[in-house]
C-alpha positions in Angstrom: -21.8 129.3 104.7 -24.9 129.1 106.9 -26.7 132.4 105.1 -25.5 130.7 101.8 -27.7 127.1 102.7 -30.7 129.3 103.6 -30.8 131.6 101.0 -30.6 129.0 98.1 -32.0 125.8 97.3 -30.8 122.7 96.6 -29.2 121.9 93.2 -27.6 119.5 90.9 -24.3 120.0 88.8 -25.0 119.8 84.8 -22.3 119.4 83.0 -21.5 118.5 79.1 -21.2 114.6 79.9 -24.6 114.4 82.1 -26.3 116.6 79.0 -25.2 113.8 76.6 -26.1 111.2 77.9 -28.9 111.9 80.0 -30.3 113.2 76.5 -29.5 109.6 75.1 -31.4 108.3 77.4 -34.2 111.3 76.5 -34.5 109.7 72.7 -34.3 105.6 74.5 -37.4 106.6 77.1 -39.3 108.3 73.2 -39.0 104.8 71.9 -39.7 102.9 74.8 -42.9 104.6 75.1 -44.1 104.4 72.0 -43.3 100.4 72.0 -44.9 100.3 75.3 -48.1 101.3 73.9 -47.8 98.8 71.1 -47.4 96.1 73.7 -50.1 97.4 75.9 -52.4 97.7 72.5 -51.2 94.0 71.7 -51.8 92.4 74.8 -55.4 94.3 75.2 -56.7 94.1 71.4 -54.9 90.6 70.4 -55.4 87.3 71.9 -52.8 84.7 72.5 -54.5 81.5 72.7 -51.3 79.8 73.2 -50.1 81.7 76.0 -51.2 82.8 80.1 -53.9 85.5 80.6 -52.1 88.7 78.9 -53.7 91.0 82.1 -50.6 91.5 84.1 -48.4 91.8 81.2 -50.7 94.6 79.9 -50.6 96.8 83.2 -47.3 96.4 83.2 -46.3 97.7 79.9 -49.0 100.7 80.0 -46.8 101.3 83.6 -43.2 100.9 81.7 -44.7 103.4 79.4 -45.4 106.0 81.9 -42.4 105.7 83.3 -40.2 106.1 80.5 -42.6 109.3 79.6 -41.8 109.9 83.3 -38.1 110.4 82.7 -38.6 112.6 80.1 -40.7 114.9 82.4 -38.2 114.7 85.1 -34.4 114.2 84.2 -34.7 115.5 80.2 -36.6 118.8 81.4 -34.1 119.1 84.5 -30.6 118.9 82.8 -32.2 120.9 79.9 -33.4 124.2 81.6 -29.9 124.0 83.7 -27.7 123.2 80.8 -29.5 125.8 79.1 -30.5 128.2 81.2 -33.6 128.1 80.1 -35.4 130.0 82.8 -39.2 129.3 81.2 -38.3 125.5 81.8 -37.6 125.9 85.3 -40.5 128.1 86.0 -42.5 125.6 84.3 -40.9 122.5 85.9 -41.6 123.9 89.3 -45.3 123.7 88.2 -45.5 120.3 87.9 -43.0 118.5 89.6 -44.6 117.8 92.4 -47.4 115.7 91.1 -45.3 114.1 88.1 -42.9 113.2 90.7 -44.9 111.5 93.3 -46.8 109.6 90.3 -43.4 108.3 88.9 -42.7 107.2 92.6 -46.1 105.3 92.7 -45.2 103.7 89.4 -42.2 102.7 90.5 -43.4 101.0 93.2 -45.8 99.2 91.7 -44.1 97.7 88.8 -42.2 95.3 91.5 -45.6 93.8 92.6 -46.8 94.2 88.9 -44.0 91.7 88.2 -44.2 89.2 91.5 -48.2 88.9 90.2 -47.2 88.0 86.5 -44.2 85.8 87.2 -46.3 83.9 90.1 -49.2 83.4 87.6 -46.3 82.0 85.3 -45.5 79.5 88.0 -48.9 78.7 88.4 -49.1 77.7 84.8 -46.1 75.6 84.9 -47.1 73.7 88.2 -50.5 73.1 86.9 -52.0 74.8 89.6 -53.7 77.8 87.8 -57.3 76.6 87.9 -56.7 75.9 91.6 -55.9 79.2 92.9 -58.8 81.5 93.3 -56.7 85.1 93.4 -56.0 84.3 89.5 -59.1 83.1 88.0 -60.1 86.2 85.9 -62.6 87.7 87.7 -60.6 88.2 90.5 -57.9 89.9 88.4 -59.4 93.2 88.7 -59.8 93.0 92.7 -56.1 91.9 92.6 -55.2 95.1 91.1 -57.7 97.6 92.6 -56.3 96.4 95.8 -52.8 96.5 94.7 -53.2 100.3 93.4 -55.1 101.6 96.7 -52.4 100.0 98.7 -49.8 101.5 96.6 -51.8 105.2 96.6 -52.5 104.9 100.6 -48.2 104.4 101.5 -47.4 106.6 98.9 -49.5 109.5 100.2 -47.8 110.5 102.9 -44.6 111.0 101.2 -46.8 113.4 98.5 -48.1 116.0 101.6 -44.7 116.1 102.8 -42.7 117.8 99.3 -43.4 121.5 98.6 -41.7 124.1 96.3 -39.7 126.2 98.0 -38.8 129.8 96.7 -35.6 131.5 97.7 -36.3 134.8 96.6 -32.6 136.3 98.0 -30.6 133.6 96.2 -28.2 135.6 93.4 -28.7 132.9 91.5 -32.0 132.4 89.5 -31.7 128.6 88.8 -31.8 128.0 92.5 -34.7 130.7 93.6 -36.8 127.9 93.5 -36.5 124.0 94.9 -38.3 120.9 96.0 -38.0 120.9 100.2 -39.5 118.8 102.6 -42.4 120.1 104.7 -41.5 121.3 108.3 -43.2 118.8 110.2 -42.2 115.9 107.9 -38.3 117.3 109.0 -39.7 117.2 112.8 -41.2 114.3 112.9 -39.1 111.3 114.1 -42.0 108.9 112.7 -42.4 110.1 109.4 -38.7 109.9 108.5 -38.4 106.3 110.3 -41.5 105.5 108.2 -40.2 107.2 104.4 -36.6 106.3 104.8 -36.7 102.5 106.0 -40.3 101.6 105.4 -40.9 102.3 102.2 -37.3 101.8 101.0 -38.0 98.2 102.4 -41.2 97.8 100.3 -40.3 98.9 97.4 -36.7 97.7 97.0 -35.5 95.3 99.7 -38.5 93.2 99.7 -39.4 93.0 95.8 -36.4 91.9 95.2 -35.9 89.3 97.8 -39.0 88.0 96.5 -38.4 87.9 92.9 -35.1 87.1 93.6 -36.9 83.8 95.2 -39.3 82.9 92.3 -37.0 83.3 89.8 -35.4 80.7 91.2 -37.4 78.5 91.3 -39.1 79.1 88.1 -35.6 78.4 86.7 -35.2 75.2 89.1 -38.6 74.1 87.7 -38.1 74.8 83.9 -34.5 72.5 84.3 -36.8 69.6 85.2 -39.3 70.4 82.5 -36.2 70.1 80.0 -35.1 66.7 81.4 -35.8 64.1 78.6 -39.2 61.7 79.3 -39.2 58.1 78.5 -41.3 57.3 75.9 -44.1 55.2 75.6 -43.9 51.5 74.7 -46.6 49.8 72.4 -48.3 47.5 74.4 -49.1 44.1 72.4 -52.1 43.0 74.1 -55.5 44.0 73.8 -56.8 46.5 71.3 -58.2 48.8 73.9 -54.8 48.9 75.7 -53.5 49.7 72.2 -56.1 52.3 71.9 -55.1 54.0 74.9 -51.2 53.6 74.5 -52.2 55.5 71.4 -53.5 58.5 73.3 -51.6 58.6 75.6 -49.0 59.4 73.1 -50.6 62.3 71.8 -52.0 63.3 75.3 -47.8 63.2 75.5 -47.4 65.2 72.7 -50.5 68.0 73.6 -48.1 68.1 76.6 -44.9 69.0 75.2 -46.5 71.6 73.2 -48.3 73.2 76.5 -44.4 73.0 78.1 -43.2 74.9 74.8 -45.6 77.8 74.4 -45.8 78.4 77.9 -41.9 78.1 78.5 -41.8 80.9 76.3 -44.1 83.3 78.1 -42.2 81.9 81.4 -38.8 82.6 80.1 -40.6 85.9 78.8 -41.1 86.8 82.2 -37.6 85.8 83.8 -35.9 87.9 81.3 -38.6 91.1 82.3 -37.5 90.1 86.0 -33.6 90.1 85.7 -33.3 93.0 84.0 -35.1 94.5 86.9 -33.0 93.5 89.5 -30.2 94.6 87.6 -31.7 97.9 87.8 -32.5 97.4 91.6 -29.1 96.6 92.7 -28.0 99.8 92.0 -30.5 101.2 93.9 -30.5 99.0 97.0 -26.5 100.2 96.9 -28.2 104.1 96.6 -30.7 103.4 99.1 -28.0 101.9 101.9 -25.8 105.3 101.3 -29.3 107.5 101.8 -30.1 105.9 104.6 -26.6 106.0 106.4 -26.7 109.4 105.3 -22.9 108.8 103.7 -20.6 111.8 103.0 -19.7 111.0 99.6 -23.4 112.1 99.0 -22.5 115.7 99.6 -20.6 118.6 98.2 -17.6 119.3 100.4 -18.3 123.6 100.2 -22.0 123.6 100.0 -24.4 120.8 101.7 -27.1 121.8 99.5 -25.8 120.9 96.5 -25.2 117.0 95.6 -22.0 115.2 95.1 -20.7 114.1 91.8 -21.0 110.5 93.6 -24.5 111.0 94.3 -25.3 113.0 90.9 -23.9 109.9 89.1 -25.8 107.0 91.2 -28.7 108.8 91.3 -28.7 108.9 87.0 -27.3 105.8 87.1 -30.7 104.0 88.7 -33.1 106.3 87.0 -31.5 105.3 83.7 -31.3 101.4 84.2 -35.0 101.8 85.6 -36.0 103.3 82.0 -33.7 101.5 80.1 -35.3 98.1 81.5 -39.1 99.3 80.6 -37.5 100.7 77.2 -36.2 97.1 76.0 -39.3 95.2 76.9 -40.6 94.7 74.1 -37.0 93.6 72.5 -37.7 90.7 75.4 -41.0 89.8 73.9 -39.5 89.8 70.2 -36.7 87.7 71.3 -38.5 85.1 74.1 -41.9 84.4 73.1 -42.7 83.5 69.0 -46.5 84.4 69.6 -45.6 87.7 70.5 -43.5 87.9 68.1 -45.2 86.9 65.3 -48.2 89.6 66.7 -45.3 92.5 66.6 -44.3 91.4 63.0 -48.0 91.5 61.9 -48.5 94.6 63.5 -46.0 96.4 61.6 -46.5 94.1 58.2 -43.4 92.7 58.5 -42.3 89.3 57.1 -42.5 86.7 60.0 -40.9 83.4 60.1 -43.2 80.4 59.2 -42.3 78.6 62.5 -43.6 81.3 64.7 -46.2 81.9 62.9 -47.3 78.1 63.4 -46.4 78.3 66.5 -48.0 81.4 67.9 -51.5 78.4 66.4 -51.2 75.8 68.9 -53.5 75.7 71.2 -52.9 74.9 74.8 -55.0 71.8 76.2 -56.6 72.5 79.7 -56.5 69.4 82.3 -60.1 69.3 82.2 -60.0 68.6 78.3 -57.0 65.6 78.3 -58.8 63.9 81.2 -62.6 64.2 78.8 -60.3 62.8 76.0 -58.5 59.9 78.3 -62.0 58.9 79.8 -63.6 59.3 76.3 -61.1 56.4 74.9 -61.2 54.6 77.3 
């Protein structure tokens, strides 16, 4: 047993089932990248007058496009050369793993914070408090990100030094002559396993979704009060200047509802984007907690360098809700937001409805412009 665990590396089990469906998921993460780039291409080339800034939403589909590409580079590519035995596609893997791995890793964690930024700018837009906060005014946008990304690049680092392809040139069997270890002082080093295994699984799954868990929340809590009915105005019968300004205050009223409509619709927009998220990371916080207890059920039995059916299955299990949530974005978009959706229907010359198509028109009316027209009147 112990010459067998040195000589060979570490493998996976491939059998008829995983091919299936992790080649399912193959033609889902095709599509999901190609509508990816039509949102990314949407949100950059077209504007939405009637909506929040599209900058967050962009970044975020241009990362849900990487990733899904990311899945085909990683899981397709792995259970195909196994499957089979394709012995150029495991040379070839081993080439580029490393990198393509640790960039799907830093994509992955920063499509949480990609989403905590857009849904808190949603908030922001709801409370009324967009032209207050500095960090979302659009020249600070780019500093938001920069500084997200070199944060993101500077924890993820570490993690990148410490894989390496390992080549196990006595193993009898080809498809596990070569592997993906872990450097020998990352293994040594106390400090660097306390920082990989609890830090970063705290910042990139425990936190995000405490934290979106949170805003959701109260985006939802917010929206409930947006829905409750308002009591109209009454005509005042006095003077015609009261009259005058009962009368815009109506429409002032009406300007409002149809700032609460268009922007609901890019809030509820982003609540949808968010849920299916932590859909996906409940799964993985479940993964994560058996990783870090370092449970049994994670292992073969016979050989402890070869994963469990458990851990095989959990293990697709996350990496396919993770793509299938950046695969149906833009089936989010079609569904929540009419503007969007009357951009996607456009795009591909497709027949839109008349409502959306009026509706993706209205323009919002700033704070600063209903308080020129109410002094204006008055």
């Amino acid at each position: 047993m112990a010459e067998h665990e040195v000589t060979c590396g570490y493998t996976e089990e491939v059998s008829m089932a995983r091919f299936v469906y992790i080649s399912i998921g193959g033609v889902v993460s095709c599509i999901g990248f190609v509508c990816n780039l039509i949102l990314l291409y949407l949100f950059t080339f077209r504007q939405l007058a009637n909506s929040p800034p599209q900058l967050y939403p962009a970044i975020l589909a241009f990362l849900d496009a990487l990733l899904c590409f990311f899945f085909l580079m990683i899981f397709v590519v792995d259970v195909n050369m196994i499957y089979n035995k394709s012995e150029y596609l495991f040379l070839l893997f081993h080439r580029y793993i490393i990198i393509t791995f640790c960039t799907a890793k830093l994509v992955q964690f920063l499509i949480p914070y990609l989403l905590m930024l857009g849904t808190l700018e949603r908030y922001t837009w709801i409370d009324n408090k967009h032209n207050k906060m500095a960090i979302l005014q659009p020249k600070y946008r780019p500093f938001t990100l920069g500084g997200l990304l070199l944060g993101a690049i500077m924890l993820r680092v570490p993690s990148a030094l410490a894989l390496r392809v390992t080549e196990f040139p006595k193993c009898p069997d080809f498809f596990r002559t070569l592997a993906v270890d872990v450097e020998e002082w990352a293994q040594e080093s106390t400090l660097y396993m306390v920082y990989d295994v609890y830090g970063i699984a705290c910042l990139q799954t425990f936190c995000p979704f405490l934290c979106l868990t949170v805003l959701n929340l109260v985006i939802v809590n917010k929206l409930a009060k947006l829905d409750c009915p308002q009591m109209p105005i009454k005509e005042l019968k006095t003077s015609p200047t009261k009259r005058k300004r009962s009368r815009v205050l109506s429409s002032l009223r009406i300007n409002k509802l149809q700032v609460t409509s268009t922007v609901k619709n890019a809030i509820n927009t982003m609540v949808a984007i968010v849920s299916t998220y932590l859909i996906s990371n409940t799964l993985h916080i479940i993964l994560t907690l058996l990783e870090v207890t370092k449970a049994s059920v994670l292992v073969d039995d016979e050989d402890p360098y070869k994963a469990s059916h458990v851990y095989t299955l959990l293990g697709d299990g996350v990496s396919l809700l993770y793509m299938i949530s950046s695969a149906i974005r833009v089936l989010i978009y079609t569904y929540c937001n009419p503007a969007i959706r009357h951009q996607l229907f456009s795009f591909f010359n497709l027949r839109k409805d008349r409502k959306d198509s009026d509706q993706s028109r209205i323009i919002i009316a700033s704070p600063l412009l209903i308080e020129g027209q109410l002094s204006n009147s008055v």
